[in-house]
C-alpha positions, 0 to 999 in steps of 0.5 A, a space after each residue: 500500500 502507498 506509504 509515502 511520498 519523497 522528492 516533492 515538499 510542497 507544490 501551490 496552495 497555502 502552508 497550514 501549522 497545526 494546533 501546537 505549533 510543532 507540525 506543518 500541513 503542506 499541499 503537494 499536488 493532489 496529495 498533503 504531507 505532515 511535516 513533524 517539526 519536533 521529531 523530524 519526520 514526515 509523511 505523506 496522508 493515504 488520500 488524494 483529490 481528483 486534481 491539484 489542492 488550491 487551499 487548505 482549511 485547518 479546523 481550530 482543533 487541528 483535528 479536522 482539514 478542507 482540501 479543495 482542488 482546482 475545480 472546487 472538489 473538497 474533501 473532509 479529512 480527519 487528521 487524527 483517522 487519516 481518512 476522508 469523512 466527507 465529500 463535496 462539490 462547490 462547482 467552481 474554483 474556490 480562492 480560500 476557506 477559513 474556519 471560525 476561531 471557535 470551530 463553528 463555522 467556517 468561511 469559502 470565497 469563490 467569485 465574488 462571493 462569500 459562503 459561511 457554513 455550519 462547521 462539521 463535527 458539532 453535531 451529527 448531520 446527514 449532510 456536512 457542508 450546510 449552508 448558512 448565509 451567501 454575502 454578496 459585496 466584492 465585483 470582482 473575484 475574492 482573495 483572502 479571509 480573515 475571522 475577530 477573535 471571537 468568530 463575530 465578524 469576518 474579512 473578506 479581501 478582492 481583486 477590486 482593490 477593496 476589502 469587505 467587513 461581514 457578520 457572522 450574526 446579523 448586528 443592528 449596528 453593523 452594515 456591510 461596506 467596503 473599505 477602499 484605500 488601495 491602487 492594487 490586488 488585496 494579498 491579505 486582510 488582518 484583524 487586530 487581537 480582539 479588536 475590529 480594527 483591521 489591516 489591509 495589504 496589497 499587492 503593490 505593497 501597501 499596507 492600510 491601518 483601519 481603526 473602527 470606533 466601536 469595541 467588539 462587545 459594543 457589536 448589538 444584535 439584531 431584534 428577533 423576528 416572527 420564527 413562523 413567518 421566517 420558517 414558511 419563507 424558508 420553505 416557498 424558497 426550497 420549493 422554488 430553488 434544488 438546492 438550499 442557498 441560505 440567507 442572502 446578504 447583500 453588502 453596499 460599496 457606497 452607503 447613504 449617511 442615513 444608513 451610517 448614522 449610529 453604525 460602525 464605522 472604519 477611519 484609515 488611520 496609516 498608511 506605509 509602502 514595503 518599498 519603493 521598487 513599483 511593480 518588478 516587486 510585487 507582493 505575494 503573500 503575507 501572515 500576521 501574528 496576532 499575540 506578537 503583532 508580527 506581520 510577514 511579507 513575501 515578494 516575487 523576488 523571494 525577499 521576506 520583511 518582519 515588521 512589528 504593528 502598528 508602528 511599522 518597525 522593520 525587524 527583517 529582511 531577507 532573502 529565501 531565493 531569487 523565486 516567488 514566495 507564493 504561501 506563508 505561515 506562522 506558527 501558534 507561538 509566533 517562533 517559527 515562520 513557514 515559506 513556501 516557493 511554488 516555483 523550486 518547490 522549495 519549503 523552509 520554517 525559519 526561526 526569527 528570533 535565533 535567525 535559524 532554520 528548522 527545516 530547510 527542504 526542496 525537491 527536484 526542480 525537473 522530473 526525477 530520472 532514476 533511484 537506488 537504494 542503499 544495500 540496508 534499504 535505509 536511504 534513497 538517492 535520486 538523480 533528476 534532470 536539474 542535474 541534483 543528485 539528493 539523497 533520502 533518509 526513508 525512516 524520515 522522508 527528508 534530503 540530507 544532503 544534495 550534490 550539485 556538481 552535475 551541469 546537466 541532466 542527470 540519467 542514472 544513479 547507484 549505491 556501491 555494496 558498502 553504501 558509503 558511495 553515491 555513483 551518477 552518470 549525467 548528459 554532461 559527459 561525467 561519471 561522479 562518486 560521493 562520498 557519504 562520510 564527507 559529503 563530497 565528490 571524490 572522483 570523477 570518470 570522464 571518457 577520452 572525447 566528450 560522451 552523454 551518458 544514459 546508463 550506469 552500473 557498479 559490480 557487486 565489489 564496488 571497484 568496477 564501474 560501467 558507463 554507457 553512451 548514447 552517442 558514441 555507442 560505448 561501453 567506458 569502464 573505469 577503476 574505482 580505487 584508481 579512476 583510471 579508465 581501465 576499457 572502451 567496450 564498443 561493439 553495439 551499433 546503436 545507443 546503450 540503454 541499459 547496463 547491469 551487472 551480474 551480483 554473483 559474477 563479474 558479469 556485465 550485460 548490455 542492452 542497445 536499441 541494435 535489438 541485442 543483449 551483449 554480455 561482458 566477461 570482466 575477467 577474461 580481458 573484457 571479451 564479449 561472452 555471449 549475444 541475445 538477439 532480440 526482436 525490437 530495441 532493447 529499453 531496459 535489462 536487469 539481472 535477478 538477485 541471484 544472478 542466474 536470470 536475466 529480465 530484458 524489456 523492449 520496445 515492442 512490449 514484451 518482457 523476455 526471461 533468460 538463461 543467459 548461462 546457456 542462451 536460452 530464452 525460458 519465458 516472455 509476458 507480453 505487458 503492452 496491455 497492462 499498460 493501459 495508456 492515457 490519452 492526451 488532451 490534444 491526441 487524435 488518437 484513442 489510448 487504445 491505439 496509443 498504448 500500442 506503441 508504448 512499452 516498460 522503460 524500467 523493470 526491477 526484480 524483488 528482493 526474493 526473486 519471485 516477482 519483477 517490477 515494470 514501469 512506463 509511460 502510464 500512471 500504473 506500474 505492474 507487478 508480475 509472477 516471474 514463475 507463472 508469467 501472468 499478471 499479480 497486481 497493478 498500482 495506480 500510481 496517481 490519480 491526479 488528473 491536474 496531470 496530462 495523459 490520465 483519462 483513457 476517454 476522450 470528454 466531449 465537454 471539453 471539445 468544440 467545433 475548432 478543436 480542444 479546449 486544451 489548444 485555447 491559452 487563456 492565461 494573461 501570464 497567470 497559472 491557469 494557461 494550458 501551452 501548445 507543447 512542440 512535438 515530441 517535448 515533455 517538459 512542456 515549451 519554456 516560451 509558454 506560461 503555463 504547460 501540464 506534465 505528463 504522468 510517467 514512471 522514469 524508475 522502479 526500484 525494490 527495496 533490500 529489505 523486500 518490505 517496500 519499493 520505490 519509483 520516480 514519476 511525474 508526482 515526485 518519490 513514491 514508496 509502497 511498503 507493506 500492510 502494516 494493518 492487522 492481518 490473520 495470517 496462521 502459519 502450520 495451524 493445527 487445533 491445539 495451538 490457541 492464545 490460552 494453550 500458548 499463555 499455559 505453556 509459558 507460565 510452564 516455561 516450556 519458552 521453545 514450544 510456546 514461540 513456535 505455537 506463537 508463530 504458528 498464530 502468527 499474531 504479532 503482539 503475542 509473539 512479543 509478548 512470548 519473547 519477552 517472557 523469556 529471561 535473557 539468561 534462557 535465551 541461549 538454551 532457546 536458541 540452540 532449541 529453535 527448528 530451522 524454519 523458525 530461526 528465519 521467522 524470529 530473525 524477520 520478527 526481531 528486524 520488524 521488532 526493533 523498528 518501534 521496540 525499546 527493548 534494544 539490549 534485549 533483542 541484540 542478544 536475541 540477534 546476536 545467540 541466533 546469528 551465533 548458532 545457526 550462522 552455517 546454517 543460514 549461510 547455505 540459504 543466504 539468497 533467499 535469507 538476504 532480504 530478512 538480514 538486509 532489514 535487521 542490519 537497517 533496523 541496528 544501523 539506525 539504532 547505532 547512528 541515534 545511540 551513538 550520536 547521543 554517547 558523543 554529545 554526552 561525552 562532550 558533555 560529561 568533558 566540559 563538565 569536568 574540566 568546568 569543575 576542575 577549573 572551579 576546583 583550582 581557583 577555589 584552591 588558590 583562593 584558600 591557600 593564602 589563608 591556610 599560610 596566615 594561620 600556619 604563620 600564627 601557630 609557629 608564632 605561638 608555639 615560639 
């Protein structure tokens, strides 16, 4: 099942901190991530819209969210269930919601109108979204919302420069009026704590202080009216309307004296200019703090500015990057502020106070290219074609470190078997290694004239790296330990495509679009050993982790299995089907005829073996049983249909008599134009405003430990791991073996039988509860006991074990007596063992980085205390020696 998504922090739509101010909500395409800023981790939610998140409405509470998309299709999500309560539809591109200060109600603006409904979750209602009041006041189309404190009155800023003051209640002293004052767009409205005074920011940089002459406990309400009467109203216009619109309030831009008299009214007290650049320096987003009076300002020029109200005082301003800051957030305490950069997809919390980061992410600029895995499964690195090599840490989800040495695309990424080195192969004619110790690249391969590399491998020693060319046709072949170019492997007669090499044999196969599979003997003076011909040009090869099978995709759909020992070719499934292509907006073809000359790209096997991964140019990636050749599952990677090439049908409502409506740009330099793409460009035309991806999968890849894997596509990283739901899954089950019989064993101390009765129900809490029942001076004596098939099921059980366990010198000792004891054994079976000891060694890798960074810090500590103290304790001992001589020069006095 989907686990989470790497590579992209954060797309278009407004950053939302939760309650306590430690997590941030940030929309990534159609889908949201949960930044933890405390622990340091992030994931992404298990549900996603229909097209891209516009805005996001965060419930008081923090428990309950709004996600609305482009269309205007929100979803209710529970933030506590991680899963969606309700959904509906608001027909037209909604600008901005906001929820009441006291979770009642909550506010939606799309036009040039205002909705307020009844807030979810206050009471049980067949219908989550009811209408209450419909505000009409701004011609032009709303922007932004802002609720008083005590959810009495709302702000609603507009496109038509002026800013709009509604009540929540109907208040006999309140009408509805505009508040002017401004030449430009309004970014944002703010009200003061407490206070219905108010401030207005526009998009030319001008900021408005509104001072209002009566209090909020000064707001009357309205007199009651006949309820019979309002309720018979209420129904003759449910008969008359399909659908309930609630009252309807109707604002005045220009009220006569008459009806201002004894009202409330707003005088502009200020008014200040951010600065004086005109209109290369638009203003693009603002927050405000109400407790600290801290207002935030962001720029198209990525520049921030701090300023303290109401007297304007600049605190800050700085700069995140030269691209426009298109969200920002303050947490509850005011400590942290949230920027968000649509353009580098690039998110930061900055501390002000300390002048710090917290947290400093940005994915792939471009579409990511390739992945690997560490041989511990504990990070990920990826290349894209920005030229940024990124390397992931899967428990977290955060970059740690990004290299940028790269001038142009990058096509292929790898680990080397000690994990410790990053390999990528770029466009740019340079094979580079970093080191993961130092963060640096400590050697670079080039080849004798000027080459773009498209493929890469590494063999299983780490001291054989391979390139392949796509314009020369050339295999290179360099010396780790060296860097010396060892060979020139040439003998293809079209671009390489694909290199792996064999993980039990210096073994390189090679895979061309000549239509042939080249394997290379490393050892025997680089001789090729064997041709695979193939019917179609050769996409992508990979060998199976034993090295005994190898897997070829080509062009023509088809996935071939072979012996390549002996040359024979023992199996094909034939994918072109499973495919399933998308059509184009602007395709004149259906996705049927379409997906015929699409194929795999990338194909990975799984840690056992079993199973081979492939992907493409769609939105699925297949799962297929290498045994049985057929089909086992197909995921859908998105559902995002913001991306091109998703819909299999042509919709008629977007066709007119000229064509697509996809051919028509109506952006005037805004984000809602659709671009004409050249033939054959992915990346969309760079003259154009605006251009939609299309949804691929560049790479698949299986983790080592074979409970997740991994592929590069459009939407950014997404990893699948396994169920961790609660699934009955008895293993040898006979009729004795039951929770009571098993309870009665241990309390008999009988620990080897009841761990096997345990496995046998395959229920993980009581297989804890069984292993932790055992007293570690026994654990040696159950060991040596085990059955063989059991020590393999334990082994698994202690690598998922230590992954949340606190009991870490407990289960070591397990790990270390089995390992120990039945270490021949498991090494007759290691290939099929590989992936169970690949995970146990990434769950005590991570244990010893956190255990032992915390030894050095207190180490460090324990240092300083002491040399602290000794130097106390010295001063303190020259301080009282002087005195100990006067009284030892008054004794000798005496004693004379």
């Amino acid at each position: 099942q989907f686990s989470g998504l790497l590579g992209t922090v954060y797309r278009r739509g407004n950053l939302s901190f939760t309650r306590d101010g430690n997590s941030l909500l940030s929309p990534v395409g159609n889908r949201i991530s949960l930044f933890d800023l405390k622990n340091n981790k992030c994931e992404t939610l298990p549900l996603a819209t229909r097209l891209n998140i516009v805005c996001v409405g965060l419930s008081p509470d923090g428990s309950l969210a709004i996600l609305i998309d482009e269309e205007g299709a929100a979803l209710l999500v529970s933030l506590i269930g991680k899963c969606v309560i309700h959904q509906f539809y608001f027909h037209q591109p909604v600008h901005s919601v906001s929820f009441s200060p006291d979770g009642k109600k909550f506010v939606v603006t799309k036009d040039n109108l205002a909705y307020l409904y009844h807030a979810p979750g206050k009471k049980r209602e067949f219908n989550a979204f009811v209408l209450d009041k419909t505000y009409y006041g701004p011609y032009d189309e709303t922007t932004c919302i802002d609720w008083t404190d005590d959810s009495k009155c709302f702000a609603v800023g507009s496109k038509d420069m002026s800013t709009w003051v509604f009540g929540a209640e109907r208040w006999a002293n309140l009408i509805y009026y505009s508040l002017g004052g401004h030449k430009d767009v309004i970014v944002a409205c703010f009200f003061e704590e407490n206070s219905l005074d108010l401030y207005t920011i526009s998009q030319d940089a001008a900021l408005c202080v509104w001072q209002c002459d009566t209090e909020l406990d000064g707001l009357k309400p309205m007199p009651p009216k006949d309820a019979a009467k309002e309720k018979k109203a209420a129904e003759d216009d449910e008969e008359l309307l399909e659908e309930p619109k609630g009252e309807e309030i109707h604002g005045k831009a220009d009220p006569s004296e008459q009806e201002t008299r004894n009202k409330v009214k707003y005088s502009r007290v200020a008014k200040y200019f951010f600065n004086k650049e005109g209109d290369f320096n638009n203003l693009t987003a603002a927050a405000y703090h109400k407790k600290t009076h801290l207002l935030v300002t962001g720029f198209a020029s990525g520049v921030f500015h701090l300023h303290e109200l109401p007297d304007f005082n600049l605190i800050h301003s700085l700069s995140i990057s030269d691209q426009r800051i298109a969200s920002i957030s303050i947490n509850c305490t005011g400590d942290w502020i949230a920027f968000g950069c649509s353009g580098l997809g690039q998110l930061l919390v900055w501390e002000w106070q300390s002048e710090s980061y917290v947290l400093k992410q940005q994915g792939h600029f471009n579409s990511m290219v390739s992945l690997a895995y560490s041989p511990d499964g504990q990070y990920i690195v990826t290349g894209g074609e920005d030229g940024k090599v990124k390397v992931w840490n899967t428990s977290s989800s955060f970059c740690f470190v990004t290299f940028t040495e790269h001038n142009s695309g990058v096509t292929a990424v790898t680990f080397t078997s000690t994990g410790y080195v990053v390999l990528s192969a770029s466009l740019d004619g340079t094979v580079r290694a970093f080191d993961l110790h130092r963060y640096r690249n400590f050697r670079t391969f080039t080849s004798p004239r000027p080459s773009q590399f498209s493929c890469l491998a590494v063999d299983s020693s780490g001291e054989i790296v391979a390139a392949g060319s796509q314009d020369s046709f050339e295999i290179f072949i360099w010396s780790m330990q060296s860097g010396r170019l060892l060979d020139v492997l040439a003998g293809h007669e079209g671009p390489i495509s694909s290199l792996s090499f064999n993980p039990m044999k210096c073994v390189l196969a090679s895979a061309s679009w000549d239509k042939t599979v080249k394997l290379w003997d490393m050892l025997d003076s680089w001789r090729t050993k064997e041709t695979l011909i193939m019917n179609s040009d050769v996409l992508v090869v990979a060998f199976r982790p034993d090295g005994k099978e190898l897997a070829v995709a080509a062009l023509n759909g088809q996935i071939t299995f072979w012996d390549h020992e002996n040359a024979v070719q023992t199996g094909s499934i034939e994918g072109r089907h499973d495919l399933q292509m998308g059509r184009k907006e602007l395709d004149k073809i259906t996705a049927k005829q379409a997906a015929k000359g699409k194929s795999f790209t990338t194909l990975c096997y799984s840690a056992d073996g079993q199973s081979i991964l492939a992907g493409g140019l769609s939105k699925f990636v297949c799962i297929y049983n290498v045994k049985e050749q057929i089909l086992m599952k197909k995921f859908e990677i998105s559902c995002n249909y913001s991306l091109d090439a998703m819909e299999e049908y042509l919709d008629r409502r977007k066709m007119t008599e000229f064509g697509s409506m996809a051919l028509i740009d109506e952006g005037g330099g805004g984000d809602e134009g659709v671009a004409i793409p050249l033939p054959g460009v992915k990346r969309g035309d760079m003259s154009y405003r605006h251009f939609k991806p299309e949804i691929r999968v560049t790479c698949v890849r299986f983790c080592p430990t074979g409970r997740s894997w991994a592929a590069t596509t459009t939407e950014g990283l997404l990893l699948y791991s396994l169920d961790s739901g609660l699934i009955f899954d008895p293993f040898e089950l006979d009729i004795d073996v039951t929770p009571s019989n098993i309870h009665k064993t241990l309390s008999q101390k009988e620990y080897t039988m009841a761990i096997v009765m345990a496995f046998k129900l395959n229920e993980k809490k009581l297989i804890q509860e069984v292993i932790e029942a055992v007293p570690s001076s026994e654990v040696d004596v159950v060991c040596s006991s085990l059955p063989d098939l059991y020590v393999e099921k334990l082994l698994e059980f202690l690598a998922s074990a230590f992954e949340s366990s606190c009991h870490l010198e407990f289960y070591l000792i397990w790990a270390h007596k089995l390992l120990m004891l039945h270490g021949q054994k498991l090494k007759t079976r290691s290939v099929k063992l590989l992936p169970v000891i690949q995970f146990l060694q990434k769950s005590i890798r991570r244990h010893f980085e956190d255990v032992s960074k915390l030894c050095e810090w207190n180490i460090y500590n324990i240092k300083y205390a002491l040399a602290i103290s000794q130097q106390r304790g010295m001063k303190r001992l020259a301080e009282e020696t002087p005195g100990d001589e006067e009284e030892l020069d008054s004794d000798s006095d005496y004693l004379m």
